[in-house]
N, C-alpha and C positions, 0 to 999 in steps of 0.2 A: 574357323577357329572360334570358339568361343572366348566371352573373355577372363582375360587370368585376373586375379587378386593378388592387388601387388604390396609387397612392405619394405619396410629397409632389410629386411633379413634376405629377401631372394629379389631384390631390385636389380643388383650386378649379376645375376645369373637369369633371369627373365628378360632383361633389358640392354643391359649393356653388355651380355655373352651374345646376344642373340644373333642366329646367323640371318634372321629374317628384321625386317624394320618392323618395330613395335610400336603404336599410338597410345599414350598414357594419358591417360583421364587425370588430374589433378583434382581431388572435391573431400569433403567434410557434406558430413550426416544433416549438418543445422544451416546449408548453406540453398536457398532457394532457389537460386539459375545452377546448381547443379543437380539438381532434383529434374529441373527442365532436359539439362544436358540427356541424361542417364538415360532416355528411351530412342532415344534420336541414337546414340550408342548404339545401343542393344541392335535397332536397323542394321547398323553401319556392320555391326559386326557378326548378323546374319546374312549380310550380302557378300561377305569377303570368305564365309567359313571355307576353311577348306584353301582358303589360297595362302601367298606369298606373304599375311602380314598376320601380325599379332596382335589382340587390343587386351589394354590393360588396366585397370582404375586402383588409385590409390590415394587410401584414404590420409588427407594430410596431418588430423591429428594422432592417427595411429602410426604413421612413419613419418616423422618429420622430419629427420634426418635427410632423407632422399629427398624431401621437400625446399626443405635450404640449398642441398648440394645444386639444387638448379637455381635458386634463388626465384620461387614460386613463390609470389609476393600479394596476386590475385588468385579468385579459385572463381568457377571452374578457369584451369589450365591445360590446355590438351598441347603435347608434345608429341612430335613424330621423331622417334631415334631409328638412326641408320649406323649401323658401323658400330655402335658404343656411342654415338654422338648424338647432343639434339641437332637436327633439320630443319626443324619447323617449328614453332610455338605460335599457338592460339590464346590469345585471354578473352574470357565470357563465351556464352550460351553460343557455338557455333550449330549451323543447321547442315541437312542432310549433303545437302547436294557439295556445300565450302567442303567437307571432309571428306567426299570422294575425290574430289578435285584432287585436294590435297595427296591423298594416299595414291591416288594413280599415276601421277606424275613420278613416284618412287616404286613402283613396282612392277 
């Protein structure tokens, strides 16, 4: 699965419908550990294509609404939703291998 682009308008229909667990990037454009984040990503979500999970980034100053609802207070935030629910929450630059971990353990 490649990943989706996420905003307050299709957050509860990409994420909290989702029948599959979704990983949500948390990050803004001007922010430099998520500039770091973003390729470690891109990995993460050419090793999953195709399976059981969904990866999603959203931009916080373009949906901030979804951003509050979690009370995403650092960025990068990477969230793992299961069910409609968060799971997991990361704050700062995570590497490859912590988000496999993470995402295998729910799939």
């Amino acid at each position: 699965m490649s990943e989706v682009t996420l905003n307050d308008e299709n957050f509860n229909a990409e994420v909290l419908s989702s029948k599959t667990p979704v990983l949500v990037d948390f990050w803004a454009s001007w922010c430099g550990p998520c500039k770091m984040q973003e390729p470690i990503l891109e990995e993460v979500a050419a090793l999953y294509q195709g399976k059981n999970i969904k990866i999603g980034r959203l931009n916080v100053d373009e949906a901030p609404r979804s951003a509050n609802r979690f009370l995403v207070m650092s960025i990068p935030t990477l969230m793992i939703f299961k069910d409609g629910r968060p799971v997991e929450q990361m704050i700062g630059v995570q590497d490859k291998n912590t988000l496999i971990n993470k995402i295998d353990k729910l799939v």
